[in-house]
N, C-alpha and C positions, 0 to 999 in steps of 0.2 A: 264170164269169168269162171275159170277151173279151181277149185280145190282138192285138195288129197289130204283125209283124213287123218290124225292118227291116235291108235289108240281108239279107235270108233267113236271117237267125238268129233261131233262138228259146229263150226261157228258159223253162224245165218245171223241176217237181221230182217226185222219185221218189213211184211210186204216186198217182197224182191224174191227176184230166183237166180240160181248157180247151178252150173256145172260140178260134179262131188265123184268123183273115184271112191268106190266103196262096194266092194264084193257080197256084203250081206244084204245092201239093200237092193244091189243089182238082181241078185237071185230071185227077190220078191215080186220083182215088177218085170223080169227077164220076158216075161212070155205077150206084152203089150198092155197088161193089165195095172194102170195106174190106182196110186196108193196114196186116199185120203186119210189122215189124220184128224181126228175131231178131235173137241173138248172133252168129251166121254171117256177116256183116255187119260184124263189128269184130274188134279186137285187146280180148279180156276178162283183166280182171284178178283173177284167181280159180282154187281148188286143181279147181274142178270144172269140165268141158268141154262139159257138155250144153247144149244146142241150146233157149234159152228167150228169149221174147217179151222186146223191150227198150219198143216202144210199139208203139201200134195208133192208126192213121188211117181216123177215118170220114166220112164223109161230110156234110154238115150243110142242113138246111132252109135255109140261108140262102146264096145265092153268093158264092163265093171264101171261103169258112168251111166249115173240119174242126172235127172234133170229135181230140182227142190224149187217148190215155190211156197212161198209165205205169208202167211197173213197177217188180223190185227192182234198179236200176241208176243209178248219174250218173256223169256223166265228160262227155267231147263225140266225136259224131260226125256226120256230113254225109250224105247220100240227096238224091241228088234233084236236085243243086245248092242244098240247105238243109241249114245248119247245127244242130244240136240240144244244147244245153247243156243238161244234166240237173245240177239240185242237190240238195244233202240238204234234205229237208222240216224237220227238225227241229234246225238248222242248225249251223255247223260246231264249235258249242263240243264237242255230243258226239260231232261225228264226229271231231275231234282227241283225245277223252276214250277213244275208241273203238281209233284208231288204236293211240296208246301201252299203251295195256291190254294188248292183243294182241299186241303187239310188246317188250311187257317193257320199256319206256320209262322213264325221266320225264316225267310231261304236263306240269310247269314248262317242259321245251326247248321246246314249241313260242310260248311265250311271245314266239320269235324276233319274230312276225309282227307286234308292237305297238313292237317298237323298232326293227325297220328301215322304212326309206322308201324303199328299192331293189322292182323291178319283184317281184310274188309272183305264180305259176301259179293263174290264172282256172279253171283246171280241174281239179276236185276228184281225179279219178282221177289226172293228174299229180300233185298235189299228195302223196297218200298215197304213188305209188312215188317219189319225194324222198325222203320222210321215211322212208320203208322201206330206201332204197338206204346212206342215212347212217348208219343205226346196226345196221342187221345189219356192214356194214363194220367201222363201230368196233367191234363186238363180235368179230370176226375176224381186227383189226389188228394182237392182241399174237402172232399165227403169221406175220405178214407176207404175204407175196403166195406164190401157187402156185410152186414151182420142181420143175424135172425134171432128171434129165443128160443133157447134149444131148454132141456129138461138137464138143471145139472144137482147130481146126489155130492152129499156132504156127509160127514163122519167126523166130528169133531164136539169141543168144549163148548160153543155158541150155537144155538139155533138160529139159521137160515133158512128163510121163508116157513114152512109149516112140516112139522113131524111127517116121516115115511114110516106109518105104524107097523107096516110088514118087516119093512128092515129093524125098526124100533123092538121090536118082538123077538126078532132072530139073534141079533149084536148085542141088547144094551139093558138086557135082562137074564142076571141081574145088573146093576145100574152100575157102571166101570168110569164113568164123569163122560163119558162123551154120546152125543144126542145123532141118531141119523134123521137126516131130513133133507128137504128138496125145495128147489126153488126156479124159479123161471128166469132168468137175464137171459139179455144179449151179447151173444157171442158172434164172435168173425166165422163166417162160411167157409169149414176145412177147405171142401173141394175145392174152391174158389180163389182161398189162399196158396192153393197147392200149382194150383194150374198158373197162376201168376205167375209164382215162383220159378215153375221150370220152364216159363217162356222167359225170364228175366235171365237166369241162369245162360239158358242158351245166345240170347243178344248179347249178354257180356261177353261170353266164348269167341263171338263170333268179331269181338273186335271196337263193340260200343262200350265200352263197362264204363269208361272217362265222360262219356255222354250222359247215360243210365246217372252214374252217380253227379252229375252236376245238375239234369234236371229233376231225379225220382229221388233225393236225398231220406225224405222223409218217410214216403212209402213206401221205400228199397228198402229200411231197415223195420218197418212195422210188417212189411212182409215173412224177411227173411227171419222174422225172430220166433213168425206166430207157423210156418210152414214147415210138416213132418217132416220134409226133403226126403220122401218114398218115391220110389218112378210113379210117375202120373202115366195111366194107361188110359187108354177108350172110354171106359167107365167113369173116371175120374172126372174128364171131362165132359161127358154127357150130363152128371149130377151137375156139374159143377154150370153148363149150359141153359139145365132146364130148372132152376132152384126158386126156391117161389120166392127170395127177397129180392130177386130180380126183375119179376113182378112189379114189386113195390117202385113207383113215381117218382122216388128218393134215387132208388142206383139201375132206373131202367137203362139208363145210358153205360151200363160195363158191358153188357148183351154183345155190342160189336168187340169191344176189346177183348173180352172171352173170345169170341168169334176169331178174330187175328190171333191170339194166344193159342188156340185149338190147331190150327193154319202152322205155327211156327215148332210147336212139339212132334206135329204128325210130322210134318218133314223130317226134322231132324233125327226122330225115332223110326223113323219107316215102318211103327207097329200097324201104324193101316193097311200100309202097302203089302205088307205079308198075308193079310187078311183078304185082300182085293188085289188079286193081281191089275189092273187095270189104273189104280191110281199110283202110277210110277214116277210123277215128279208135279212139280206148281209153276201156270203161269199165270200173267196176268194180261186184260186185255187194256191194251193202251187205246187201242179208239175210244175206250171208253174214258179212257181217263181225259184223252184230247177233248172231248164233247164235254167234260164233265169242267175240267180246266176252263174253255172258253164262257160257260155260264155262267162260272165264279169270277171272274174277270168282265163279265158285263153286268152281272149283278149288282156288285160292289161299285160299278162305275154309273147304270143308269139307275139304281133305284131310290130316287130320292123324287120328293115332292110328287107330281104324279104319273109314273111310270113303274112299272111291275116288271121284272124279269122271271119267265116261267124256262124250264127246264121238260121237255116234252109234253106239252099242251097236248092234250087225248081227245079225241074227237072220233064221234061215231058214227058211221056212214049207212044206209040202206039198215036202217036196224033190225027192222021187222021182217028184209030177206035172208033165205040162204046163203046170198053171197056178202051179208054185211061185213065192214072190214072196218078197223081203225087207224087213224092216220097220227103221227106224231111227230110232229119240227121238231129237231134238238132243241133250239133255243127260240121264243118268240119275247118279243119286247113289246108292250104296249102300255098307252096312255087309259088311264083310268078314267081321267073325265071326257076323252073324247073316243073318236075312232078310228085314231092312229096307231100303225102295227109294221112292227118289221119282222120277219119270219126268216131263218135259215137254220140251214143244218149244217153240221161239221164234220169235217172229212177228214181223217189224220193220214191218208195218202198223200205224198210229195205235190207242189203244185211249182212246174218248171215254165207253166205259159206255153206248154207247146202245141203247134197248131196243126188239128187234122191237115189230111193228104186230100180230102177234097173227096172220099169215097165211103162219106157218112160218118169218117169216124171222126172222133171232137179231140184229139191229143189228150193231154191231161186231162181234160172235162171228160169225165166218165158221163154215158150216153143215160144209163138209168137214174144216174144219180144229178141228172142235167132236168131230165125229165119228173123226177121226185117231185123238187124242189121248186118247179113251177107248178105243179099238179098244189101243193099246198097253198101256195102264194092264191092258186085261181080257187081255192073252197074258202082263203079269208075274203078275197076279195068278192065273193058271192053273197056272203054274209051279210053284207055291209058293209064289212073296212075299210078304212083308207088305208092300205095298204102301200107306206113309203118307200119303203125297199126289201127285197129280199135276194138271197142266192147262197153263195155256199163257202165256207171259211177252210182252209188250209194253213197247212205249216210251208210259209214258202220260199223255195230254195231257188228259181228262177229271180229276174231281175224286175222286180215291180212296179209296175208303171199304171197308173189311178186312172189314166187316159185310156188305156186297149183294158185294163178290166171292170170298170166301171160303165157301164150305158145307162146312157139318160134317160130309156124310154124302155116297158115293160108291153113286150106286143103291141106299139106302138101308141103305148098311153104313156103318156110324157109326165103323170103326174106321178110314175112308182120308178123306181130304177132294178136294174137287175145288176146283180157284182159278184162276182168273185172277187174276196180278199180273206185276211188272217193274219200272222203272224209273220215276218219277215224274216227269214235267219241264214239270209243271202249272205256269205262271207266278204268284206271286203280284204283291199289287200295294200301291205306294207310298200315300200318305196322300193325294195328290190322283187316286186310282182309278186311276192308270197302272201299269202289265203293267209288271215287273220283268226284266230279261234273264236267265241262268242262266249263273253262274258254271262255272269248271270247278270251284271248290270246294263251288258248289250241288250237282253233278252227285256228285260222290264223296261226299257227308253223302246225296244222296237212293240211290246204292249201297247204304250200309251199312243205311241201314234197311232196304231189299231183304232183306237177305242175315239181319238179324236176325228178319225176319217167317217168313224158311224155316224160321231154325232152331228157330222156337217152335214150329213145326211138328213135328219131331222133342224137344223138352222136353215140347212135350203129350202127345205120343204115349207117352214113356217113364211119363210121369207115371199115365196112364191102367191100361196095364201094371203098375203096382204094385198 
């Protein structure tokens, strides 16, 4: 597929490449020399900080045309003097299904976006740290805002906490009726309030303020009453980041909400961006959130009586060599009182069921990530495990059939299986053959059958054991 830019922006979606007419980026890469884009590059929205490809610019047989390839990221950022909008490929119902999942939501509140007609963030990764910023809030509003005791001076008819004899000496002699003196309370954390504020500020602008004010009611007006409303700069935030009531057991939990509030001022002010030329826009990595998404969705579904859902189980290999390495499944499931395990990792790559040409290559099954995820399966099963199944989860957009992705037998031990499956989000289609869109209530009916297909997994397994 060809695009022609304009206005040196371009629309991309994650993981995919295109054809792009575009003379500045032609120039860069004219001479055969391809142009990776890292993380290094942007403000990422993500628990992990390593240094991974965002696209790659090559070169193309045809002048003033690259070739763009994409990876696990969308948001927007700029290179170049060009713009790059990355969106979700598999579009925003499940990435709002996504969001709430992981963030312990309601996916009905995002519903907001079909009853207002006020401006909404084009930019997907703005768009998630909003919806991030609003309800870890609300969920932290019934402690109200950080406070610490600060040292507060008095000048009046009543003594408050104990005489400031130095000021008492200076003001109040001779004796005029009013006492200086000092006292310790609890006060709300400027910085703290400040930086709220002007992440609240900016979410309203940006199109939520109907949201903000029906779920922050209380602490949208304890904010906005107690906050200078001065620009919050770098430093504002840094105080306001590293402040010792933060510390404190009571409001350790605002840390990340400062953290998303830091995230939503920098953008909007670009004062960092002047500082570093290099952080020119914010995205986020959706593989991670898919990996993150699917543990919270097995969690909530196996962890009851005796089974434990971990989220990359660490494990360390050759420790006392040079070449020691650690290995980590996205998700393992295991039973506590015995030693039952099912092991996979999650791939937020398309999975369409297609089948190698017969010349080593696996179609959709990527060849590393084929080999991973038995390299894992064979160090539980070494261990000791009974290891009942493992393989590799997707969002899938081919036509899913339990028979051709499911195998019965694990290198030829019939008592583990090996599967590819995931999420279904195959479109079906209307009586005049048109494609169907998918609900967010499609989206959680095509969950649960997920999550029933595993468990039959462990019912067979038991069954079998008798």
């Amino acid at each position: 597929m060809k695009i022609i830019t304009v206005a040196n922006r371009i629309a991309l979606k994650d993981y995919s490449f295109i054809t792009v007419e575009n003379k500045k980026l032609y120039k860069l890469v004219k001479n055969g020399a391809n142009l990776l884009l890292d993380t290094s590059i942007c403000e990422v929205v993500s628990d992990k900080k390593e240094t991974k490809p965002i696209l790659e610019i090559k070169n193309s047989s045809v002048e003033n045309e690259v070739i763009i390839t994409t990876f696990g990221y969308v948001g927007r950022f700029s290179y170049a003097g060009v713009t790059f909008d990355i969106t979700y490929r598999f579009g925003e119902k499940l990435l709002d299904r996504m969001i709430s999942a992981v963030n312990d939501f309601d996916v009905d509140v995002l519903e907001y976006e079909a009853k207002s007609s006020k401006k909404q963030s084009d930019n997907l990764a703005m768009k998630i740290l909003y919806l991030n910023f609003i309800f870890k809030l609300k969920k932290l509003s019934i402690m109200g805002v950080p406070k610490s005791y600060e040292k507060i001076e008095h000048h009046d008819t009543k003594l408050r906490g104990q005489i400031d004899i130095n000021r008492f000496m200076q003001k109040d002699i001779p004796f005029n009726g009013k006492i200086a003196s000092t006292s310790y309370e609890q006060v709300y954390v400027q910085e703290i309030v400040d930086v709220l504020y002007s992440a609240l500020q900016i979410v309203e602008k940006n199109g939520l303020k109907e949201l903000i004010t029906r779920k922050l009611f209380q602490i949208r007006n304890l904010i906005y009453n107690h906050s200078t409303q001065v620009f919050v700069n770098g430093g504002v935030i840094e105080k306001a980041l590293h402040h010792k009531s933060i510390q404190n057991s009571l409001y350790k939990e605002f840390k990340p909400v400062l953290e998303i509030a830091s995230y939503i001022i920098s953008y909007e002010n670009k004062f960092e961006y002047k500082a570093n030329n290099t952080l020119n826009g914010l995205i986020l990595d959706v593989s991670l959130l898919w990996e993150s998404y699917l543990y919270k969705l097995l969690k909530e579904a196996f962890e009851k009586d005796e089974w434990v859902v971990l989220h990359e189980d660490t494990n360390e290999l050759y420790k006392e060599q040079f070449y020691k390495r650690t290995i980590k499944p996205d998700i393992v499931i295991k039973n506590e009182t015995s030693k039952e395990i099912l092991v996979f990792d999650a791939k937020s790559k398309s999975m369409k069921f297609t089948q190698g040409l017969g010349d080593g290559s696996y179609g959709d099954l990527d060849r590393s990530d084929f080999f991973q995820i038995n390299t894992y399966m064979t160090y539980y099963d070494k261990k000791g495990k009974e290891v009942i199944a493992g393989g590799l989860l997707y969002p899938i957009e081919g036509s899913f059939e339990i028979e051709k992705s499911h195998s019965d037998d694990w290198f030829d031990s019939p008592n583990t299986k090996f599967i590819v499956d995931g999420i279904d989000l195959s479109l079906k289609k209307d009586s005049e053959d048109k494609e169907i869109s998918l609900t967010l209530k499609n989206i959680q009916e095509r969950e649960d059958a997920f999550i029933e297909r595993l468990k039959t997994l462990i019912i067979s397994n038991n069954d079998a054991n008798r």
